[in-house]
Backbone as CSV, one residue per row, in Angstrom:
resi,resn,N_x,N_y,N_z,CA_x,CA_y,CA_z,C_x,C_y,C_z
1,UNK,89.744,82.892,84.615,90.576,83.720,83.721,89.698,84.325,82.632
2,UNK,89.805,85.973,82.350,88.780,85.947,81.546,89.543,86.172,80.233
3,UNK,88.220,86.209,79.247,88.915,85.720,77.657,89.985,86.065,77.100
4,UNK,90.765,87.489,77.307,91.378,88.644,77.174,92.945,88.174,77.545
5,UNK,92.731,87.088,78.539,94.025,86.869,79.258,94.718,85.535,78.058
6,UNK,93.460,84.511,78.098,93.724,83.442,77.628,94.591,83.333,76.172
7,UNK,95.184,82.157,76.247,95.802,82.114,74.836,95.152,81.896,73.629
8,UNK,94.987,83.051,72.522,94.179,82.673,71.499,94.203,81.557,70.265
9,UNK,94.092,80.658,70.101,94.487,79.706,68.950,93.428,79.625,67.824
10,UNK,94.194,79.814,66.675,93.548,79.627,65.668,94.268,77.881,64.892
11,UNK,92.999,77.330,64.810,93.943,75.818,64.364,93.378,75.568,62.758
12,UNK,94.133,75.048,61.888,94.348,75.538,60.539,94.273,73.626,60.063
13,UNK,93.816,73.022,59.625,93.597,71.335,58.816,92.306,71.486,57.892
14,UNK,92.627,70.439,57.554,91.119,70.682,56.353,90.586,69.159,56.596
15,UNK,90.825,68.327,58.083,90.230,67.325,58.483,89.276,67.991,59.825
16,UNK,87.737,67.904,59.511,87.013,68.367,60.531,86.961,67.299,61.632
17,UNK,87.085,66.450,61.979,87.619,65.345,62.957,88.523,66.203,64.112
18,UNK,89.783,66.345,62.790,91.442,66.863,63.623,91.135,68.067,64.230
19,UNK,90.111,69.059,63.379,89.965,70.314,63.880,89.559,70.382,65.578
20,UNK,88.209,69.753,65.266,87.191,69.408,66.743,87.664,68.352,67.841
21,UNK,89.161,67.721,67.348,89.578,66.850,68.410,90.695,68.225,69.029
22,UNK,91.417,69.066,68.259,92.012,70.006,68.767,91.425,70.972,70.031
23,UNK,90.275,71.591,68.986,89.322,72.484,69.573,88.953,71.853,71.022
24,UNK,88.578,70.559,71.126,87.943,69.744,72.561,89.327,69.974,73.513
25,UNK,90.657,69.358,72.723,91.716,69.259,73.724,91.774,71.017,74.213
26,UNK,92.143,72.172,73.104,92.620,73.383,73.744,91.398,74.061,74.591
27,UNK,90.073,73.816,74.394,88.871,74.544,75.411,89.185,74.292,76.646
28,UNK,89.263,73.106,76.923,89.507,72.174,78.038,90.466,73.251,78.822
29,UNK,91.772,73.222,78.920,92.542,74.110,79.253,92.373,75.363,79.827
30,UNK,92.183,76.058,80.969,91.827,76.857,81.950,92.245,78.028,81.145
31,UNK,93.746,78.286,80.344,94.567,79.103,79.764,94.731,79.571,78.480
32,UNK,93.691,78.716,77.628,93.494,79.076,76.107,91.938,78.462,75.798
33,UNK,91.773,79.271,74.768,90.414,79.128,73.919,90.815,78.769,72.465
34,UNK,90.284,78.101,71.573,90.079,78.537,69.926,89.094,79.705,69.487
35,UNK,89.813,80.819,68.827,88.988,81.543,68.127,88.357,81.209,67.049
36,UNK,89.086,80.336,66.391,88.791,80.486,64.611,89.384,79.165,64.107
37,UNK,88.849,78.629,63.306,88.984,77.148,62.412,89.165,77.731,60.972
38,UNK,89.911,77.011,59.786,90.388,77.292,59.062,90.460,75.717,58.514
39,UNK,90.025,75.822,56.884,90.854,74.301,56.654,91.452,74.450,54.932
40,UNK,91.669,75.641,55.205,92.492,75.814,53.626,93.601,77.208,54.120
41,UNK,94.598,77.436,53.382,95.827,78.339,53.727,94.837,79.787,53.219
42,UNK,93.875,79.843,52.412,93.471,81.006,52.282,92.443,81.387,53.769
43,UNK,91.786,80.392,53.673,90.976,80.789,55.131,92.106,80.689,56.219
44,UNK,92.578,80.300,56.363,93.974,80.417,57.157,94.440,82.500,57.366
45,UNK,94.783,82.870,56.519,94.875,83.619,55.935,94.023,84.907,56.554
46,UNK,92.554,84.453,55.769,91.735,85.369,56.680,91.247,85.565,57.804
47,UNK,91.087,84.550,58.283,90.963,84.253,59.681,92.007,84.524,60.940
48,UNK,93.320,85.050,60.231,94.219,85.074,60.909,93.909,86.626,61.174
49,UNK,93.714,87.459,59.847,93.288,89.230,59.970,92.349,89.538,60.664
50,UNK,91.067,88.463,60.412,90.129,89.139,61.508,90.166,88.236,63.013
51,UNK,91.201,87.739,63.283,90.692,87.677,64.341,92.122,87.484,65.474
52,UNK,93.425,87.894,64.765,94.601,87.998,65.173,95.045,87.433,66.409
53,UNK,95.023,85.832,65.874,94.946,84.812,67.378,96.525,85.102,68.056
54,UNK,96.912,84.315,69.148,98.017,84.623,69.685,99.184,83.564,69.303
55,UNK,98.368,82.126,69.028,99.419,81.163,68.109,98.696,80.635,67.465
56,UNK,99.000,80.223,66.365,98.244,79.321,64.630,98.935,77.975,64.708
57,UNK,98.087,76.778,64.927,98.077,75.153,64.895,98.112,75.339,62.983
58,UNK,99.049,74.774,62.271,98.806,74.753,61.059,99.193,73.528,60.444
59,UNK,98.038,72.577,59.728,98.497,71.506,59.433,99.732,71.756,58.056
60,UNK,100.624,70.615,57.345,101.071,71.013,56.309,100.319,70.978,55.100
61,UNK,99.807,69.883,55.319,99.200,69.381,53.560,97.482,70.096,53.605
62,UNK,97.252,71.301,52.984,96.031,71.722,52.493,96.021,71.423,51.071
63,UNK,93.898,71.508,51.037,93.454,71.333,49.864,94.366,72.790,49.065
64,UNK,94.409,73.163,48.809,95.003,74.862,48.281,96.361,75.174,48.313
65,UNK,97.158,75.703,49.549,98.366,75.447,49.217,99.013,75.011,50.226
66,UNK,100.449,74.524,50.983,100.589,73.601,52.001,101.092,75.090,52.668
67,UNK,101.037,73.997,53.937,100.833,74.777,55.147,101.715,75.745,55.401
68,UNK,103.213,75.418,54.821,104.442,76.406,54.718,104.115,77.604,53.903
69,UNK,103.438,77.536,52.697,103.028,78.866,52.159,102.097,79.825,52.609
70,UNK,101.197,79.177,53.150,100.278,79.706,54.073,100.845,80.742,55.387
71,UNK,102.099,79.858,55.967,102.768,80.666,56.887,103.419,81.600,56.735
72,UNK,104.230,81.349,55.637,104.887,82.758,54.513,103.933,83.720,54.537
73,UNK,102.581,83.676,53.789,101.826,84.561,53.830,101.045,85.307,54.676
74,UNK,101.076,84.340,55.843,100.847,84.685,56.958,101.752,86.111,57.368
75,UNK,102.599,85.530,57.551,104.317,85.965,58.352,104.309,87.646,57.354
76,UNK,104.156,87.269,56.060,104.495,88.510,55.279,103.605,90.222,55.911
77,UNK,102.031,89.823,56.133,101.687,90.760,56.971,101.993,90.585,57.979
78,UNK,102.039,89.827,58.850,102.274,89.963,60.725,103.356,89.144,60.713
79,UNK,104.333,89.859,60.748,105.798,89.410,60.760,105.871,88.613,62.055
80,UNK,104.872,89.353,63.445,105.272,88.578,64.895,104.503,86.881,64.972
81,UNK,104.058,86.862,63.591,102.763,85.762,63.772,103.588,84.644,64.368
82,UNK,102.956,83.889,65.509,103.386,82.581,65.984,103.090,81.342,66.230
83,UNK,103.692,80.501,64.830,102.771,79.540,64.134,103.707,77.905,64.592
84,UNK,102.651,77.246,65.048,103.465,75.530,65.014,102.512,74.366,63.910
85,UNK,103.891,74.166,63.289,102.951,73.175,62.513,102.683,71.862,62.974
86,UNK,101.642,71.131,62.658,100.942,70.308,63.219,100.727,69.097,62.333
87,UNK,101.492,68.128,62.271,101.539,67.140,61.158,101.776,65.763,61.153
88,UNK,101.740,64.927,60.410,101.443,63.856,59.963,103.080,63.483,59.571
89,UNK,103.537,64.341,59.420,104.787,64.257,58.414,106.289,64.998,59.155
90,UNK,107.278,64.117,58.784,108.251,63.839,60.085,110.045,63.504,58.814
91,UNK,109.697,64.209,57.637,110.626,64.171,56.758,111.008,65.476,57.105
92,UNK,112.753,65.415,57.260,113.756,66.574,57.577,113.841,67.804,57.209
93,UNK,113.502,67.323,55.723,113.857,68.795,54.731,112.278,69.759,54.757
94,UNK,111.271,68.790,55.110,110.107,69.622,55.093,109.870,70.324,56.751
95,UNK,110.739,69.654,57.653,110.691,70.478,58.987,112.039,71.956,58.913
96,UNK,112.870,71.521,58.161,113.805,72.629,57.922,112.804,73.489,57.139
97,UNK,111.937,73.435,55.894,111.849,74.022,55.224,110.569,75.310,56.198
98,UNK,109.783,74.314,56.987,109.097,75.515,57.748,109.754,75.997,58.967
99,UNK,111.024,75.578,59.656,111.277,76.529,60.769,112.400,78.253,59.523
100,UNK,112.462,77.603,58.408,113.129,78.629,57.499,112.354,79.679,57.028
101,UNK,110.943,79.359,57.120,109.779,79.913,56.656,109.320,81.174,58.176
102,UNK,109.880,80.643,59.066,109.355,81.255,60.436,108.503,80.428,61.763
103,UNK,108.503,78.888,61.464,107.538,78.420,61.758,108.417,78.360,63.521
104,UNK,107.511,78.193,64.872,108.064,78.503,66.151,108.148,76.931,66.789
105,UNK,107.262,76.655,66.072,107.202,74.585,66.507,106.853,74.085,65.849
106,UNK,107.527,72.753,65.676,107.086,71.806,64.644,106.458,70.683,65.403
107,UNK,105.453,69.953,65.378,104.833,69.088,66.343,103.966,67.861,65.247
108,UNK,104.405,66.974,65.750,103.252,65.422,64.773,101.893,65.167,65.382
109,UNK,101.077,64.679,64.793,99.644,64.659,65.010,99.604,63.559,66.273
110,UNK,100.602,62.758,65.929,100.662,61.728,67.277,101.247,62.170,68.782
111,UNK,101.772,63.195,68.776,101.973,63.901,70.033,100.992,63.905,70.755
112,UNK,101.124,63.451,72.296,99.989,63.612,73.426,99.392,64.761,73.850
113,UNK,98.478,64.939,73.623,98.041,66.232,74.209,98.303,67.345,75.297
114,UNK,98.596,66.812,76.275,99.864,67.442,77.211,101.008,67.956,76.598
115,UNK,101.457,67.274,75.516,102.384,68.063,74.431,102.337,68.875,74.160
116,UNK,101.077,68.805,73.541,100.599,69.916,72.953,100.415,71.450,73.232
117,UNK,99.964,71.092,74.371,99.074,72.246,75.045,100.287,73.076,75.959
118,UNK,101.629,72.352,75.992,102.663,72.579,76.561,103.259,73.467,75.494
119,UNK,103.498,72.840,74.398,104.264,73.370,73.306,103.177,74.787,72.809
120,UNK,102.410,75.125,73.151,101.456,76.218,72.660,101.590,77.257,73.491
121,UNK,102.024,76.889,74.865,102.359,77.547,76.084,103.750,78.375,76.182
122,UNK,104.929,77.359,75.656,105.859,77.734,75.103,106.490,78.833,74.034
123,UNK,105.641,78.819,72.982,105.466,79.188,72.129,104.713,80.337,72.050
124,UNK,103.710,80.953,72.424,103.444,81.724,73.120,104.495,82.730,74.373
125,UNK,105.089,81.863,74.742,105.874,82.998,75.589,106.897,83.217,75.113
126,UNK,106.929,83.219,73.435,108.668,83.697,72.833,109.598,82.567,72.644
127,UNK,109.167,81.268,73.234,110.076,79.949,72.604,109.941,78.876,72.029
128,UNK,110.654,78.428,71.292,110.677,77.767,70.543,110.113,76.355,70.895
129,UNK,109.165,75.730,70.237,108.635,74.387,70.474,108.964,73.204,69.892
130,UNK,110.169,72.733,70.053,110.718,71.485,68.713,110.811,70.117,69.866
131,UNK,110.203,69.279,69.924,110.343,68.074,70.722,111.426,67.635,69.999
132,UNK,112.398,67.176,71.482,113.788,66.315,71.109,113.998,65.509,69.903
133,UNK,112.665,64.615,69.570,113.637,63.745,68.986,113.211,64.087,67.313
134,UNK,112.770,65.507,67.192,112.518,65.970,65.942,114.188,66.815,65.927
135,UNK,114.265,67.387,67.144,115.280,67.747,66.765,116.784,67.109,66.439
136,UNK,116.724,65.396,67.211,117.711,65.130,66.780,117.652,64.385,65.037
137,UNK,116.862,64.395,64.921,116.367,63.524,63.584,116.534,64.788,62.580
138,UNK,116.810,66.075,62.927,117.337,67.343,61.864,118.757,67.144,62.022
139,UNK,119.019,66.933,63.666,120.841,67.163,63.347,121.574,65.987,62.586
140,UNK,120.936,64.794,62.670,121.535,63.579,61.977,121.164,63.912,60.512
141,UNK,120.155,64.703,59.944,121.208,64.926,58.555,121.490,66.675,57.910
142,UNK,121.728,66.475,58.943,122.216,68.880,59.400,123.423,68.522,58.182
143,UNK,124.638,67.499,57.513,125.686,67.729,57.223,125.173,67.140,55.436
144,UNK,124.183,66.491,55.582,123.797,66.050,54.000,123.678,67.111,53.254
145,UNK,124.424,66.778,51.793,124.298,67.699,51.002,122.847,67.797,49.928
146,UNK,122.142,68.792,50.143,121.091,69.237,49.549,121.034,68.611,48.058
147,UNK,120.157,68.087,47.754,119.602,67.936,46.242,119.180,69.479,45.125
148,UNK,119.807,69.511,44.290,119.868,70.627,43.586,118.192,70.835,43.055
149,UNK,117.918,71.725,42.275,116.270,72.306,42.258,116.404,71.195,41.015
150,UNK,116.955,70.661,40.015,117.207,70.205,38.627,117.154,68.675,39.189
151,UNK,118.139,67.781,40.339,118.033,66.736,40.441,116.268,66.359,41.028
152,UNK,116.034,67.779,42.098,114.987,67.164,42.526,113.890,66.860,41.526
153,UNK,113.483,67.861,40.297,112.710,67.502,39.104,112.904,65.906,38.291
154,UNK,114.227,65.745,38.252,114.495,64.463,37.808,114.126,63.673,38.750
155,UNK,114.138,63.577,40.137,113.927,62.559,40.806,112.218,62.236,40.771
156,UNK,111.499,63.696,40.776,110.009,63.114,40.595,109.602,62.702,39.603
157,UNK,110.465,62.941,38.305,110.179,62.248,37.439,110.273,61.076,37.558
158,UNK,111.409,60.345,38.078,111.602,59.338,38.269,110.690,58.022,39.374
159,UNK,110.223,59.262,40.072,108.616,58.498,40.937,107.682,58.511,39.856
160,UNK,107.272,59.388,39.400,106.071,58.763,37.904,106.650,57.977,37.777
161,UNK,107.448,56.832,37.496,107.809,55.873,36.439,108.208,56.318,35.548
162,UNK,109.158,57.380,35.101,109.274,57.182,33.781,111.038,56.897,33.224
163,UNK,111.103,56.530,32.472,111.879,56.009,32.335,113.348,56.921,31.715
164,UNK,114.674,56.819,31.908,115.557,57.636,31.618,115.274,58.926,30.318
165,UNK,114.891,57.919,29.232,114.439,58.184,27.574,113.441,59.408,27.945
166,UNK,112.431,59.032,28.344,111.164,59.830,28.996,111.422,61.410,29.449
167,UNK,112.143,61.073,30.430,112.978,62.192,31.529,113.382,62.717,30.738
168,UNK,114.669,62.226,29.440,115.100,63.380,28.674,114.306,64.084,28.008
169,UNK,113.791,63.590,27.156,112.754,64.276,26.140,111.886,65.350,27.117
170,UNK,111.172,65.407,28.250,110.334,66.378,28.906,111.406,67.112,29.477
171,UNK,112.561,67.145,29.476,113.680,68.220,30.533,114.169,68.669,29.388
172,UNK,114.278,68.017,27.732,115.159,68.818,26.828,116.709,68.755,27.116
173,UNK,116.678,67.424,27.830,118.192,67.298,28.303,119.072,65.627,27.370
174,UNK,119.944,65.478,27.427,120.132,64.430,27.379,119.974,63.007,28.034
175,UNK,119.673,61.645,27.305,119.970,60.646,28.539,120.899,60.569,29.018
176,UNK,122.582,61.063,28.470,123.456,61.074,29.424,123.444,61.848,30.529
177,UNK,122.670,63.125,30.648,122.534,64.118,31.073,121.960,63.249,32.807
178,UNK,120.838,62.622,32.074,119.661,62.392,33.236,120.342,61.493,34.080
179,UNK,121.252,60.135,33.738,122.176,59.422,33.820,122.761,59.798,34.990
180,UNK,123.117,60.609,34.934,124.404,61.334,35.653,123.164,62.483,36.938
181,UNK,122.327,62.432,36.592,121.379,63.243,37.541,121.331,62.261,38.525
182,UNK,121.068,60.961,38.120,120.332,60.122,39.169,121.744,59.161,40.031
183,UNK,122.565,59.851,38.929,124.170,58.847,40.201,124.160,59.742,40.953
184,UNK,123.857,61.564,40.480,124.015,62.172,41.805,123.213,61.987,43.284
185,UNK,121.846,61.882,42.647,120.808,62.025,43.750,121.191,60.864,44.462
186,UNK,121.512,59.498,43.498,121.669,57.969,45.051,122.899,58.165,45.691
187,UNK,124.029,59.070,45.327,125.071,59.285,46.308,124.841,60.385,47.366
188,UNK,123.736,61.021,46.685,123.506,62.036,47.993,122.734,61.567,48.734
189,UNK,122.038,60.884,48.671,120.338,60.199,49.609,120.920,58.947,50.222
190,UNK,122.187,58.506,49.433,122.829,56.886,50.183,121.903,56.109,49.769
191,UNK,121.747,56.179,48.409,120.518,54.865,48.094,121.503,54.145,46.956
192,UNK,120.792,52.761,46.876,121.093,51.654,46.379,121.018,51.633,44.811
193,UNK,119.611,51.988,44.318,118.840,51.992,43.365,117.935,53.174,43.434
194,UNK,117.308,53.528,42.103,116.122,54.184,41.929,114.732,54.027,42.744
195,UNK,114.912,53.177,43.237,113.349,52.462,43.962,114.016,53.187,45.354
196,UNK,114.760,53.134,45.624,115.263,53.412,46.943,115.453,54.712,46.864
197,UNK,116.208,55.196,46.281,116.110,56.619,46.305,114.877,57.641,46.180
198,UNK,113.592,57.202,45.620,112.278,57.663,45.701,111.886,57.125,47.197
199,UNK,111.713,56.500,47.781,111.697,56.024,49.213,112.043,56.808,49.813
200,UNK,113.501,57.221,50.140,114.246,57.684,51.445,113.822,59.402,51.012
201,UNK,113.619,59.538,49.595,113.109,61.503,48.996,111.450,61.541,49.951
202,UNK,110.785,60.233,49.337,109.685,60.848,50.008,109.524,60.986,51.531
203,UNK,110.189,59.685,52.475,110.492,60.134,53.774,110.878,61.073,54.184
204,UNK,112.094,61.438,53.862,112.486,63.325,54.284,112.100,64.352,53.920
205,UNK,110.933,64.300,52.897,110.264,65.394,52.776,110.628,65.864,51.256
206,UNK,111.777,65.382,50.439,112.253,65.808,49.373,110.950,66.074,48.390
207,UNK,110.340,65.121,48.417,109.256,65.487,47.248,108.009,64.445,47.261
208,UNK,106.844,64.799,47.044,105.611,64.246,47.426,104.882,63.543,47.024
209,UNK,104.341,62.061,46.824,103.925,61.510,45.753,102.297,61.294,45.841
């Protein structure tokens, strides 16, 4: 097959390990090459203009900015760009937040390589790449009600450690105020306590510690 035909991949981490274990798995493959390595959303970025691969491996968490903004910016010039993210990370709201962004597959670093190279194949021909049990792990909480932009600030405050008193004084709010922030967030997250409710935020992606 010559180069022209093959599927172009540009793969996007800022772990040179992850890059060159990618690069080994997609060469391999009769049907795709890597053009271009990237390990920040700006080289991401450029690498995507000069060398306009056919799908982008994009990890989430870069040194610079995470991988969802990167795709935004991506997406903003080449609206057709067709990107799967490639991650470590398996919290709900951060897989909603990049198929909202444009993203075509969402895929974990622990996926088998046959996965992989399947889901790139896919994806490439116009469909969508979401392995089952990512997708059922979105529909089981498709009906939860969203944390407001205000609780989620209180809640990372509340991962620093700091304490109700604390929270008010840096928000300019009241402690009754904050009080009443954090009965909302444990009835929305189904948590017990404060300790728990930073737990089940950072699992789904709510916010990053």
């Amino acid at each position: 097959m010559s180069d022209q035909q093959r599927i172009r991949v540009l793969s996007v981490d800022d772990h040179p390990l992850m890059r060159e274990g990618v690069a080994a798995i997609i060469n391999s493959q009769p049907d795709m090459t890597i053009v271009a390595q990237a390990a920040t959303g700006a080289e991401a970025v450029e690498m995507y203009r000069r060398h306009l691969p056919d799908v982008v491996l994009m990890d989430l968490r870069l040194p610079d900015v995470s991988g969802i903004d990167a795709l935004v910016r991506i997406r903003a010039e080449f609206a057709g760009a067709r990107v799967i993210i490639l991650t470590t990370f398996e919290g709900d709201v951060e897989i909603q937040r990049a198929l909202k962004a444009g993203a075509r597959g969402y895929l974990l670093k622990s996926t088998p390589p046959k996965e992989l190279v399947e889901t790139i194949r896919h994806v490439h021909g116009g469909k969508k790449g979401i392995p089952s049990h990512i997708a059922s792990h979105l529909a089981e909480h498709m009906s939860d009600e969203d944390l407001t932009e205000r609780e989620v600030e209180v809640l990372r405050h509340v991962a620093g450690g700091n304490r109700n008193r604390d929270i008010a004084e840096k928000l300019f709010i009241s402690e009754e105020t904050v009080k009443v922030h954090i009965k909302h967030i444990m009835d929305k997250l189904g948590a017990s306590d404060r300790t728990q409710a930073v737990a089940i935020a950072v699992r789904r992606g709510i916010i990053q510690l």
